[in-house]
DRENSE-323105 format. One line per 10 residues: number of its first residue (from 1); their letters; for each residue x, y, z of N, C-alpha, C, O, CB. Coordinates in nm, 2 decimals. Glycine has a CB too. Layout:
<nodes>
NUM) A) X/Y/Z/X/Y/Z/X/Y/Z/X/Y/Z/X/Y/Z ~ ...
</nodes>
This chain:
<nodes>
1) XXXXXXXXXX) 2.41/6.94/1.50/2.52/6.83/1.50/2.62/6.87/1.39/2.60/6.91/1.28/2.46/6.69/1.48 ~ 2.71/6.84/1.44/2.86/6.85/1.30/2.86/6.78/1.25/2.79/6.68/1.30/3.02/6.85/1.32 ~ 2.94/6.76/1.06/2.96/6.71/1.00/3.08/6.66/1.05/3.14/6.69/1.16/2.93/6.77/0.91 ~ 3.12/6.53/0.92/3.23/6.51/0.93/3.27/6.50/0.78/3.22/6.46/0.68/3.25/6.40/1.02 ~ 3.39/6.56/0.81/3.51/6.56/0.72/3.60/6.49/0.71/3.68/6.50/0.81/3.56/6.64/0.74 ~ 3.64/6.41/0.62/3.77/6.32/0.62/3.87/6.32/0.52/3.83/6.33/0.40/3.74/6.20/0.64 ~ 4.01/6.30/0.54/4.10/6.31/0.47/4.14/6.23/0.41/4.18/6.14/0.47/4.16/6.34/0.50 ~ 4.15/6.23/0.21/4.20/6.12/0.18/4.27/6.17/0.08/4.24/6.26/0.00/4.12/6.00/0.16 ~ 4.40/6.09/0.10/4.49/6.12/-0.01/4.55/6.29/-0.02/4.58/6.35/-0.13/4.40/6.08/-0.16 ~ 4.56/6.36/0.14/4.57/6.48/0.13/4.50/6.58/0.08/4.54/6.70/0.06/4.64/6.49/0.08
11) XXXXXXXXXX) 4.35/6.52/0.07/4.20/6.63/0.01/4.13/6.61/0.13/4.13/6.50/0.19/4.07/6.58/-0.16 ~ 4.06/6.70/0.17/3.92/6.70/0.19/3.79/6.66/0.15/3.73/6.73/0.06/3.91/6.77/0.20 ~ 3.75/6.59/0.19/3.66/6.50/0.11/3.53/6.64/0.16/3.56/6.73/0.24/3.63/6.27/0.17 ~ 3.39/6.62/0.08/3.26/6.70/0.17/3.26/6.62/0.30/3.30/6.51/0.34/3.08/6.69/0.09 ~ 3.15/6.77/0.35/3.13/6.72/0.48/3.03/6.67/0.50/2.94/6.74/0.46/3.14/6.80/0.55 ~ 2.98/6.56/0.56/2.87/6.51/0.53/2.83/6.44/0.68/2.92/6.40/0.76/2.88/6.41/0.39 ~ 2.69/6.42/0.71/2.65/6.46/0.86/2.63/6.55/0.94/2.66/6.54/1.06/2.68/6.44/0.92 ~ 2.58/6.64/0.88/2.58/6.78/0.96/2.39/6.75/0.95/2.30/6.71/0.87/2.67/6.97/0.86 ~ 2.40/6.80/1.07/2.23/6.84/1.10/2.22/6.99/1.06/2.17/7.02/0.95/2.17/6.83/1.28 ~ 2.24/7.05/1.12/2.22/7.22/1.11/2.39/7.33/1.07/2.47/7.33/1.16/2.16/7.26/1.31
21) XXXXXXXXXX) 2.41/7.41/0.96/2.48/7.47/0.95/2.62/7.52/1.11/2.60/7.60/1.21/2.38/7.54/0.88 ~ 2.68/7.48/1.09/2.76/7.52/1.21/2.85/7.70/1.15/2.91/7.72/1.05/2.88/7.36/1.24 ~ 2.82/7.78/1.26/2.86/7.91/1.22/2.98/7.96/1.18/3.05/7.95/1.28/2.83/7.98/1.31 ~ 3.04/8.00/1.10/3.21/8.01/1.06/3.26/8.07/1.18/3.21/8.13/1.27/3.25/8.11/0.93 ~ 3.41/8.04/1.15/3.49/8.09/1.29/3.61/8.17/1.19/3.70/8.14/1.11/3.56/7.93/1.42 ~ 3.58/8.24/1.22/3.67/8.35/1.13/3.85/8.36/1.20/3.88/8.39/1.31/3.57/8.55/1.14 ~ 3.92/8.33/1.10/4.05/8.32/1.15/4.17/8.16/1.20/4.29/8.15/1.23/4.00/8.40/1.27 ~ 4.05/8.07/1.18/4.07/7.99/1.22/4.11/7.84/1.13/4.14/7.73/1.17/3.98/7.99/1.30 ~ 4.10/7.89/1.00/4.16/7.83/0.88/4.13/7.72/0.89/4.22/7.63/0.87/4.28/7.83/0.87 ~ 3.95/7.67/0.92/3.86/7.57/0.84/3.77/7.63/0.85/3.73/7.73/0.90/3.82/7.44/0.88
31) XXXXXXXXXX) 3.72/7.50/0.76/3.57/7.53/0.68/3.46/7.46/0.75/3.41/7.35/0.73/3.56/7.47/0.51 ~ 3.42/7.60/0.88/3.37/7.54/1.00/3.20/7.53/0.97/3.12/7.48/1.05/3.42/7.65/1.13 ~ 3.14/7.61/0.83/3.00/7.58/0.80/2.99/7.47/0.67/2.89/7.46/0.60/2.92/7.72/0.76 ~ 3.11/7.40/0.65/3.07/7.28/0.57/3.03/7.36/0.41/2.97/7.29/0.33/2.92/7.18/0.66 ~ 3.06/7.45/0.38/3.05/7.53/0.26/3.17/7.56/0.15/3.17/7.66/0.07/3.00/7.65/0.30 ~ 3.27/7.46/0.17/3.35/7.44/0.13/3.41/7.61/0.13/3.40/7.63/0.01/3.33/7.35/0.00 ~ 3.43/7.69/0.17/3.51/7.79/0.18/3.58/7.80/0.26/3.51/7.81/0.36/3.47/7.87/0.19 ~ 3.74/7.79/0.31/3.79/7.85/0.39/3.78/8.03/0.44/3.75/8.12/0.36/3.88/7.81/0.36 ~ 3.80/8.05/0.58/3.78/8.18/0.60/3.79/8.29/0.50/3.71/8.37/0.46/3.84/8.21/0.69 ~ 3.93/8.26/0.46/3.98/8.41/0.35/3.85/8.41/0.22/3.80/8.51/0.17/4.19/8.36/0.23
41) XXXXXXXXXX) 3.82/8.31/0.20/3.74/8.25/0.06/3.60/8.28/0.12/3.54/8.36/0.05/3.76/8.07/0.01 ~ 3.53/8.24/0.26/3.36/8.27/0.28/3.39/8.44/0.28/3.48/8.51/0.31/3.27/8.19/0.45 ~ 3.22/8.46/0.24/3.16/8.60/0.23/3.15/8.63/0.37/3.16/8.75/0.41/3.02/8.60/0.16 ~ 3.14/8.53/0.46/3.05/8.61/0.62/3.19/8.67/0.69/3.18/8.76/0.77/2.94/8.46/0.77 ~ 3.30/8.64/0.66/3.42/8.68/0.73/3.48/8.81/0.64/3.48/8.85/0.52/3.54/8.53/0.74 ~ 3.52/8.85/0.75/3.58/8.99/0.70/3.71/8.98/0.63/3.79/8.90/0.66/3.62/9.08/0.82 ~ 3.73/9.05/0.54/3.93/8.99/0.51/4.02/9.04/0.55/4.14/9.01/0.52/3.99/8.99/0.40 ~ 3.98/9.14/0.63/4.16/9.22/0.74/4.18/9.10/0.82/4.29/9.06/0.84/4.15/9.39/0.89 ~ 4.05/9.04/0.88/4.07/9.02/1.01/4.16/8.86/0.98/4.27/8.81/1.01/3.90/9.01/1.11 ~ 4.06/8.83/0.91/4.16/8.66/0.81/4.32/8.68/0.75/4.43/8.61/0.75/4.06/8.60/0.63
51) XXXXXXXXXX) 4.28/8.82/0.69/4.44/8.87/0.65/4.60/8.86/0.77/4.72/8.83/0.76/4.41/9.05/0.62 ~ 4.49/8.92/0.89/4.55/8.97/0.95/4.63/8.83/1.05/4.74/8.84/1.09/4.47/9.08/1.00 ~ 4.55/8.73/1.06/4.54/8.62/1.10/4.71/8.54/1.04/4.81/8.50/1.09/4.38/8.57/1.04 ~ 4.65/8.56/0.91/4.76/8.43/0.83/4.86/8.54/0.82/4.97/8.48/0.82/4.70/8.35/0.63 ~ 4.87/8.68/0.82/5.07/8.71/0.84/5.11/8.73/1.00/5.22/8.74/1.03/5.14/8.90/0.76 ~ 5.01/8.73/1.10/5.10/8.68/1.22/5.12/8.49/1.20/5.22/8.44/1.22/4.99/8.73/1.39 ~ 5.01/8.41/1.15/5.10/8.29/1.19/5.24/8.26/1.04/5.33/8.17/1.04/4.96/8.14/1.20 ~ 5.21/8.35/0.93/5.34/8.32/0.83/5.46/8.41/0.90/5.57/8.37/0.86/5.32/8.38/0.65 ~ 5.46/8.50/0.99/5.58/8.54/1.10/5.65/8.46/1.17/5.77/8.45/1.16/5.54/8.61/1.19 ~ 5.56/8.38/1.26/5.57/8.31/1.35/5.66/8.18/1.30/5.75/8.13/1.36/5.44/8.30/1.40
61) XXXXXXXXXX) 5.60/8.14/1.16/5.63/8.00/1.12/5.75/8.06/1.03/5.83/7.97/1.00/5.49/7.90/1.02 ~ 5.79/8.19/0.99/5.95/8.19/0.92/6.04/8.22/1.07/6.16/8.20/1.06/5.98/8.34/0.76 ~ 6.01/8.27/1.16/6.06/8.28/1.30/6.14/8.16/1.30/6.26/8.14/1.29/5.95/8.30/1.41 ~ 6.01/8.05/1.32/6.04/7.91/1.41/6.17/7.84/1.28/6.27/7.77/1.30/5.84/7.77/1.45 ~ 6.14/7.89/1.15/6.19/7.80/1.04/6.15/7.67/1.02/6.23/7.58/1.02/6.34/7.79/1.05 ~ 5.99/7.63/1.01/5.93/7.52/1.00/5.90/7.49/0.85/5.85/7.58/0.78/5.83/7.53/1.07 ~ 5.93/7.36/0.80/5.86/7.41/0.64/5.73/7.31/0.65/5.71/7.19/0.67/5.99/7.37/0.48 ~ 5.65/7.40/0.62/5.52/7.28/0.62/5.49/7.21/0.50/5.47/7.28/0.41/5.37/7.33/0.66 ~ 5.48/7.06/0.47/5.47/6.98/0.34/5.31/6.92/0.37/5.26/6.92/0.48/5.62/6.83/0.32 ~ 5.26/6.87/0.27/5.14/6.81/0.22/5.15/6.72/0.26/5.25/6.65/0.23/5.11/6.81/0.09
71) XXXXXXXXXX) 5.04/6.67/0.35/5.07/6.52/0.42/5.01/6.41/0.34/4.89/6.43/0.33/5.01/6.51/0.57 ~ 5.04/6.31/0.29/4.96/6.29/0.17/4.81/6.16/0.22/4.71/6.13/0.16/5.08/6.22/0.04 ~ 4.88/6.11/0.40/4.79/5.97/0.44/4.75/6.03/0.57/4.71/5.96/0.67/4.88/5.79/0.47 ~ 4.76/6.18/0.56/4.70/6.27/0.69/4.74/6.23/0.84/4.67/6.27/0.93/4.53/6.27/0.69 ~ 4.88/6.13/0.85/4.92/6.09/1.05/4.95/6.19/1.10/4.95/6.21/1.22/5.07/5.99/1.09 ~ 4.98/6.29/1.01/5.06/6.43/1.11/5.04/6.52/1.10/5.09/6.62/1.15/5.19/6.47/1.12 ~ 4.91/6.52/0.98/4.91/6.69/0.99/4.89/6.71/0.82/4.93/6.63/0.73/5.10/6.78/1.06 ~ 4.82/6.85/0.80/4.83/6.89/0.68/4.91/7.05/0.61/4.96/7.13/0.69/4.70/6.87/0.64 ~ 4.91/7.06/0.50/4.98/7.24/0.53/4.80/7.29/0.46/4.72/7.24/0.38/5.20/7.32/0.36 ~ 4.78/7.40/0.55/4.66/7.49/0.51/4.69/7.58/0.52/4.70/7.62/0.64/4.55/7.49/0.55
81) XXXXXXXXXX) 4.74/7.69/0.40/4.80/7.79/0.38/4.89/7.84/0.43/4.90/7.96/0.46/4.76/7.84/0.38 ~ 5.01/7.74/0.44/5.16/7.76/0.50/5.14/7.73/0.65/5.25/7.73/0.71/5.22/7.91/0.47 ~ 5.01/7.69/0.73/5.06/7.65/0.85/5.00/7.52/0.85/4.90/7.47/0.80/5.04/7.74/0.97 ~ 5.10/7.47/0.95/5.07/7.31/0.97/4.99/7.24/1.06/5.04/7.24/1.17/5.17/7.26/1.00 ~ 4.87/7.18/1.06/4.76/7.15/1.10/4.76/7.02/1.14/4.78/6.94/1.05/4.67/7.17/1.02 ~ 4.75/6.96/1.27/4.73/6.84/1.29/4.59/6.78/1.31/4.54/6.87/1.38/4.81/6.81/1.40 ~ 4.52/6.71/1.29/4.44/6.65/1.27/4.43/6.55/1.41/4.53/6.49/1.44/4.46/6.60/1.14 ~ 4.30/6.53/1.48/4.30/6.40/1.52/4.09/6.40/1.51/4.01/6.49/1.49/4.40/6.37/1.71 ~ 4.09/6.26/1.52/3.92/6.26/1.44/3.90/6.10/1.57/3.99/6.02/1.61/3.90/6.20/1.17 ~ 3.78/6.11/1.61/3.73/6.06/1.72/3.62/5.98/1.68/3.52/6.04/1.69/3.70/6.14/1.82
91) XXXXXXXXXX) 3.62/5.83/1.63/3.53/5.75/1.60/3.43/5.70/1.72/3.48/5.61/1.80/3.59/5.64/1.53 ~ 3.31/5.74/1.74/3.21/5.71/1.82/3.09/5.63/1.83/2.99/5.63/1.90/3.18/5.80/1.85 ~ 3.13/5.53/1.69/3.05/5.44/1.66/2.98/5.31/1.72/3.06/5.21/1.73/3.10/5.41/1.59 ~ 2.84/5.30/1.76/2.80/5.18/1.84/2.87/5.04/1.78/2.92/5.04/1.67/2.63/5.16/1.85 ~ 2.86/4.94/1.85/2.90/4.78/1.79/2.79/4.79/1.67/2.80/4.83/1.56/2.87/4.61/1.92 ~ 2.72/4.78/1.71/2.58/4.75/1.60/2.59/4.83/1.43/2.50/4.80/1.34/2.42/4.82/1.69 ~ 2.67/4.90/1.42/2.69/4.98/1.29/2.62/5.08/1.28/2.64/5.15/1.18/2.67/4.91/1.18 ~ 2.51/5.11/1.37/2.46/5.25/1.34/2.55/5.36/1.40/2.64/5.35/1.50/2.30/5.26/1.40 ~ 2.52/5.45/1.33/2.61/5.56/1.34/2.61/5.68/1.44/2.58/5.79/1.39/2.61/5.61/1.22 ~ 2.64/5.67/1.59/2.54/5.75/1.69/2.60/5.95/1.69/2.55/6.05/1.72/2.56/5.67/1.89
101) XXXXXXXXXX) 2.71/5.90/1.64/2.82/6.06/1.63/2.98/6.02/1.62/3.05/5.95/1.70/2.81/6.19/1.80 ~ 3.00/6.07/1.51/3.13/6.12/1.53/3.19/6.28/1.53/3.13/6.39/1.52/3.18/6.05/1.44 ~ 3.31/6.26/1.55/3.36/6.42/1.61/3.53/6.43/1.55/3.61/6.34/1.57/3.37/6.42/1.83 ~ 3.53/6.53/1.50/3.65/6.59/1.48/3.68/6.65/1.60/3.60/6.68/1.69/3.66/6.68/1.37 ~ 3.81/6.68/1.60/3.88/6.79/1.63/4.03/6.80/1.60/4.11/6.71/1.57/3.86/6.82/1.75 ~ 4.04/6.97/1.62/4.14/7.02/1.52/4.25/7.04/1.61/4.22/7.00/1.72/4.10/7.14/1.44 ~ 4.38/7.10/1.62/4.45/7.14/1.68/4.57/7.21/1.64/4.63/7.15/1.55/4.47/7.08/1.74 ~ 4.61/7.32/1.68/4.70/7.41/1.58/4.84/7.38/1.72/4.85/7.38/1.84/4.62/7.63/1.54 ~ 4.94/7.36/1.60/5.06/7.40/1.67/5.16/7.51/1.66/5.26/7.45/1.67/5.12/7.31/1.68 ~ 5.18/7.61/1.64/5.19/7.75/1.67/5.36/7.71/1.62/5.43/7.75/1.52/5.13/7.83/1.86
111) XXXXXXXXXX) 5.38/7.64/1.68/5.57/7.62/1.69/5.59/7.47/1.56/5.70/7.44/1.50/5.63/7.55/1.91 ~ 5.46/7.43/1.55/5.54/7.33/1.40/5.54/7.17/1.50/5.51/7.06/1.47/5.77/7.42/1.35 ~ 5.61/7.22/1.65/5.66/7.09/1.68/5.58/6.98/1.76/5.57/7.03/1.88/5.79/7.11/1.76 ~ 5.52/6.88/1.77/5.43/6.79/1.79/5.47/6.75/1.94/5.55/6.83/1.99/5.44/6.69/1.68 ~ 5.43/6.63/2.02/5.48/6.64/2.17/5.65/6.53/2.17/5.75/6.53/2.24/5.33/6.58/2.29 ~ 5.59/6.47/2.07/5.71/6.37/2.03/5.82/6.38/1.98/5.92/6.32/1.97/5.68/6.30/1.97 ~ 5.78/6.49/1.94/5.90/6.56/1.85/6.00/6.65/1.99/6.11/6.63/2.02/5.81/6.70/1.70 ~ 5.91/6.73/2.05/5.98/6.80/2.14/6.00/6.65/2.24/6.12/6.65/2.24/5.89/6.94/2.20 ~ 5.97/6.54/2.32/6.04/6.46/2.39/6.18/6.43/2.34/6.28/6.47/2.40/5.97/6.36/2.41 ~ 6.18/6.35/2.20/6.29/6.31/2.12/6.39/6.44/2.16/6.49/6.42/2.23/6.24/6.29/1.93
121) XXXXXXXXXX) 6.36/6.57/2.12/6.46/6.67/2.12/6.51/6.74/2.28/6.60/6.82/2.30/6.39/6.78/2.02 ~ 6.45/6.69/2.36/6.49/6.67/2.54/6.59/6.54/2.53/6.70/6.53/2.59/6.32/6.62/2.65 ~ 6.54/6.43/2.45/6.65/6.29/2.51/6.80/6.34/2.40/6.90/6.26/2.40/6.56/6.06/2.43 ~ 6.80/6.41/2.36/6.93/6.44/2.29/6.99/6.53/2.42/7.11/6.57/2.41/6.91/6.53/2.12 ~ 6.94/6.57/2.51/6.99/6.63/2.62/7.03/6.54/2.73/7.14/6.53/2.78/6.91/6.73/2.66 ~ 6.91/6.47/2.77/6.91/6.40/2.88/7.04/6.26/2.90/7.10/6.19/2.98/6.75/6.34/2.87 ~ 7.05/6.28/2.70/7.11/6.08/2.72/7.29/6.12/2.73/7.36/6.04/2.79/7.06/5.94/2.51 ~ 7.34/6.24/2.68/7.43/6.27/2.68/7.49/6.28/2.85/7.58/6.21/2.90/7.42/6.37/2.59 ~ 7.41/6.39/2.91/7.38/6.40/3.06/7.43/6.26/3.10/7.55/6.22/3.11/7.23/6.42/3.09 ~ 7.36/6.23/3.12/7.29/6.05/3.15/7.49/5.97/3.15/7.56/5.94/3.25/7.13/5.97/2.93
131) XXXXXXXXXX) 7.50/5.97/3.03/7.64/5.89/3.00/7.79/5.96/3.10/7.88/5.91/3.16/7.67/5.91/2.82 ~ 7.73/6.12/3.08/7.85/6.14/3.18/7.87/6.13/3.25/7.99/6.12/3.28/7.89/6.20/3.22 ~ 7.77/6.13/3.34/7.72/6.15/3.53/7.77/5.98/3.51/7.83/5.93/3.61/7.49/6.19/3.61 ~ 7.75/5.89/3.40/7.73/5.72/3.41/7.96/5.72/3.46/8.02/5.69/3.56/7.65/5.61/3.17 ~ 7.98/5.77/3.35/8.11/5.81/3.32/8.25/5.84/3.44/8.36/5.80/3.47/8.09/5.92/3.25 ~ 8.13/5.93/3.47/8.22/6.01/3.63/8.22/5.92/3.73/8.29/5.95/3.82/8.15/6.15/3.70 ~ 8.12/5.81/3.74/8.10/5.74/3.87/8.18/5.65/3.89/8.23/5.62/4.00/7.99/5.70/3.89 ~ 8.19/5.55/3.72/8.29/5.48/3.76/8.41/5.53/3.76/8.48/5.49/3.85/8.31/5.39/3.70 ~ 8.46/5.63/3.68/8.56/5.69/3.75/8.62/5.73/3.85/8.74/5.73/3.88/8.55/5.74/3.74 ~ 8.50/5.76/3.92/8.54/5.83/4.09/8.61/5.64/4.17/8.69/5.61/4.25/8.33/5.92/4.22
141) XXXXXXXXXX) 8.51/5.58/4.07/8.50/5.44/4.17/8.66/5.38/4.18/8.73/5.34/4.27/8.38/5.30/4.10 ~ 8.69/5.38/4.00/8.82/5.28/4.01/8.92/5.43/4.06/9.02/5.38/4.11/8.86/5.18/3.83 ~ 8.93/5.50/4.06/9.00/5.62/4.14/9.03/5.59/4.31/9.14/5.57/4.36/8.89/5.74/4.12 ~ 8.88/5.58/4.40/8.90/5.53/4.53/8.98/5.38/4.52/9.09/5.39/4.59/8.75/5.52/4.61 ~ 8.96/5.25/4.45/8.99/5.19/4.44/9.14/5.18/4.45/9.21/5.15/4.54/8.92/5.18/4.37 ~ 9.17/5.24/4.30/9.34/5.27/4.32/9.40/5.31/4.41/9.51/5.25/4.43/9.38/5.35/4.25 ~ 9.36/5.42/4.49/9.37/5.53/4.60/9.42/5.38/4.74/9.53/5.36/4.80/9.15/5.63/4.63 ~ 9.33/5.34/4.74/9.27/5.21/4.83/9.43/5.07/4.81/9.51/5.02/4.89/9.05/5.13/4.71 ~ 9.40/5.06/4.68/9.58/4.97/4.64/9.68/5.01/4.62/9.76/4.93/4.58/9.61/4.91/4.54 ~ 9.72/5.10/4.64/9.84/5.21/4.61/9.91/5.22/4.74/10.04/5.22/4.76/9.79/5.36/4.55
151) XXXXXXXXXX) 9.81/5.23/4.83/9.87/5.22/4.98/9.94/5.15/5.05/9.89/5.08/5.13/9.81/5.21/5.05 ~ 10.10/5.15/5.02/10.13/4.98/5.12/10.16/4.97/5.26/10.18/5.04/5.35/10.25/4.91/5.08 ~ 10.15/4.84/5.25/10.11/4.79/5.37/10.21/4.80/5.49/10.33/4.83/5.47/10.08/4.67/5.34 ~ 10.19/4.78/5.59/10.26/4.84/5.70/10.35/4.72/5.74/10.28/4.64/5.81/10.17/4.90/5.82 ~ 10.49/4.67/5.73/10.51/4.54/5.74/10.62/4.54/5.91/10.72/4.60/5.95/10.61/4.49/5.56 ~ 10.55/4.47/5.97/10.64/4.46/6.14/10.72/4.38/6.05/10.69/4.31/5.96/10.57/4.38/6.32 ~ 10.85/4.40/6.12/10.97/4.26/6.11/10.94/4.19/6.29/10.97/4.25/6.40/11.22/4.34/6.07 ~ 10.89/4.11/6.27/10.90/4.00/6.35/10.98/3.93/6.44/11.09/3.97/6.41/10.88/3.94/6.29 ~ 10.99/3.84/6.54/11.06/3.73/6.57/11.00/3.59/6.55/10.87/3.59/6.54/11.09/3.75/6.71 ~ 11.04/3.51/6.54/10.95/3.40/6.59/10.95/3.37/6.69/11.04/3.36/6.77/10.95/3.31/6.55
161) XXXXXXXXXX) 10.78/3.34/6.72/10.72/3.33/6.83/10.78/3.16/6.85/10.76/3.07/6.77/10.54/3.38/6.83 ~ 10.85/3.13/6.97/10.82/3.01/7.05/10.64/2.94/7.11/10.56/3.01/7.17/10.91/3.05/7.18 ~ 10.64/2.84/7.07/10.51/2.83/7.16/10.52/2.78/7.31/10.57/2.68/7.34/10.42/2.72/7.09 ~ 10.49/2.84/7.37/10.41/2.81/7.53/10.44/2.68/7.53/10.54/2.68/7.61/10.23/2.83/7.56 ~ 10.42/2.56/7.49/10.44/2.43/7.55/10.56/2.35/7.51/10.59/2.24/7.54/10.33/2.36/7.52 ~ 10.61/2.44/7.44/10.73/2.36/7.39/10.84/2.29/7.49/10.85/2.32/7.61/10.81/2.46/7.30 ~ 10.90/2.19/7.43/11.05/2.18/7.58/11.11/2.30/7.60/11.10/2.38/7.52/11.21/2.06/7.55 ~ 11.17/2.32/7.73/11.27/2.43/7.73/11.41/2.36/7.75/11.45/2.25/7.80/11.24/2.54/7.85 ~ 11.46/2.45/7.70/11.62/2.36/7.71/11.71/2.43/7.85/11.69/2.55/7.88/11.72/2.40/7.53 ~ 11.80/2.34/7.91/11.83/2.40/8.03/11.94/2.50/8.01/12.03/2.49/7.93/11.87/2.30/8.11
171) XXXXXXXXXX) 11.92/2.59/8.07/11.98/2.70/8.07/12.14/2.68/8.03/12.16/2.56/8.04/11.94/2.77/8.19 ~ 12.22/2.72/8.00/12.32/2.72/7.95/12.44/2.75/8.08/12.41/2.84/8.16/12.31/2.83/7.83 ~ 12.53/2.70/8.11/12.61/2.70/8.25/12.72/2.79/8.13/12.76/2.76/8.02/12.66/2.51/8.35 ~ 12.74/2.91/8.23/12.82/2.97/8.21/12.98/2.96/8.29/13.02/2.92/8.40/12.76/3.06/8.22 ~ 13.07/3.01/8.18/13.23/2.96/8.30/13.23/3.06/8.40/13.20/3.17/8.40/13.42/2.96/8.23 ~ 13.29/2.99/8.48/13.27/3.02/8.64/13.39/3.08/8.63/13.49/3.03/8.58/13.25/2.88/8.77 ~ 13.40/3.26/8.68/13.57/3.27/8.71/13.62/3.28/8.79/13.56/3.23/8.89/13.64/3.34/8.67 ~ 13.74/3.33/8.83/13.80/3.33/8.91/13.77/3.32/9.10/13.81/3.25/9.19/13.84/3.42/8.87 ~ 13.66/3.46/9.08/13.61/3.47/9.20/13.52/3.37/9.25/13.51/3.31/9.36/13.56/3.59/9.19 ~ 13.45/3.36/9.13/13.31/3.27/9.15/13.36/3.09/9.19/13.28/3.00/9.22/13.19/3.29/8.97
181) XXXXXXXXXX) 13.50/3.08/9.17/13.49/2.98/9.22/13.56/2.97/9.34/13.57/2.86/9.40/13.50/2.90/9.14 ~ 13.65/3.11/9.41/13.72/3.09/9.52/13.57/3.12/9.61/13.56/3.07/9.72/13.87/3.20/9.54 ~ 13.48/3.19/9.55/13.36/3.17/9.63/13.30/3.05/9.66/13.27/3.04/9.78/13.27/3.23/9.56 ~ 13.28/2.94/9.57/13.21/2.83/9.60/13.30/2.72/9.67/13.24/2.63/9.73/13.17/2.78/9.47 ~ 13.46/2.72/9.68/13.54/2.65/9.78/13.52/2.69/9.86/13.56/2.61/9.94/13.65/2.64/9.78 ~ 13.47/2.84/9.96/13.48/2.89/10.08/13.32/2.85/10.13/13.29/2.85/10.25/13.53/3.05/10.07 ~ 13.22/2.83/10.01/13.08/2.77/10.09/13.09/2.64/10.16/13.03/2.60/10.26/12.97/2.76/10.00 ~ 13.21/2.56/10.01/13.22/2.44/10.10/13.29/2.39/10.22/13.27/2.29/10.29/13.23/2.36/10.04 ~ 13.40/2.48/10.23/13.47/2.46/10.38/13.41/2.51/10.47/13.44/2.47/10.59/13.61/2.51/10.39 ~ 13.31/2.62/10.46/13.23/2.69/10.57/13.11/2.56/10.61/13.07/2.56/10.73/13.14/2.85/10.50
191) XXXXXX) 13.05/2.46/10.52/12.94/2.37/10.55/13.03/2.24/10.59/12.97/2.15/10.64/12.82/2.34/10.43 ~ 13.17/2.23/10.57/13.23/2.11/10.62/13.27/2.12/10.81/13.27/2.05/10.91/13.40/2.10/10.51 ~ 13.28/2.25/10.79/13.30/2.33/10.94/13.19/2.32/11.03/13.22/2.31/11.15/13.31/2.48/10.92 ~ 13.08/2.32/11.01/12.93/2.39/11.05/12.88/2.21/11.05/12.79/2.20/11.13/12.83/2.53/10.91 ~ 12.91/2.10/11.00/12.87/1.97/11.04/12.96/1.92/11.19/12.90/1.86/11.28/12.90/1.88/10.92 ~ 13.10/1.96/11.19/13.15/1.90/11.28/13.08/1.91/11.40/13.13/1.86/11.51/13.27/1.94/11.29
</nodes>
């Protein structure tokens, strides 16, 4: 069974709960047999191989330009020999107070940046995005809009309409001339004729 290890105040406290020696892991920058040595420091590890270990990740970490600081209440992480180590520890304790196991585990992040850190550094992309596309739409909108009122209107000139039921007024008698009335004396001497 593993020990556990806990952090306070930015130390490593001993490890304490271990049943049976757990075997070192060479390269991996803890002190995986509870013997207070880290790899470079235990006898059973080789020292190219640990050597070789800590200048690919001090490459990697002046690459990325990460600076790793001393975490002092252990939320994020600690620096163990220039690289930065996050911590999370898994309490597996019954209600009753006896103690059935607990469990570390470790996790290396190669790049420095945590998952939150890389979301945060996506929404500096997304929100900008986000506002333009917001930007352009009303745009387009009061654009059709304008487009839409700018147009004028098509205006008939009119008469006024009379309504259907109105009076009508009698037609207007025009002057009769010349002809039109040697016409209408000759209808009536033709019907004064046509009675006799």
């Amino acid at each position: 069974q593993k020990g556990l290890q806990s952090c306070v105040n930015g130390t490593w406290n001993d490890c304490v709960g271990d049943v049976e020696a757990f075997p070192e892991i060479c390269g991996d920058l803890f002190d995986n047999d509870c013997d207070e040595q880290i790899d470079s420091e235990d006898d059973t590890c080789a020292h190219s191989n640990v050597t070789l270990l800590v200048e690919v990740e001090e490459e990697r970490e002046i690459a990325v330009g990460d600076e790793c600081t001393l975490d002092a209440d252990c939320d994020s992480g600690t620096c163990m020999r220039g690289i930065c180590v996050e911590e999370e520890s898994i309490d597996t304790s019954s209600s009753s107070g006896l103690n059935t196991g607990e469990e570390s585990e470790s996790r290396f992040f190669s790049n420095g940046l945590s998952s939150e850190e890389k979301k945060s550094s996506v929404l500096w992309y997304v929100i900008p995005l986000f506002l333009f596309l917001l930007g352009g739409f009303f745009w387009y909108m009061q654009k059709k809009k304008k487009n839409i009122s700018s147009v004028p209107e098509k205006k008939v000139a009119s008469m006024p309409r009379t309504s259907l039921f109105s009076s009508r007024s009698p037609p207007v008698k025009q002057r009769k001339g010349i002809i039109d009335k040697e016409l209408d004396t000759s209808f009536q001497e033709s019907s004064r004729l046509f009675k006799k």
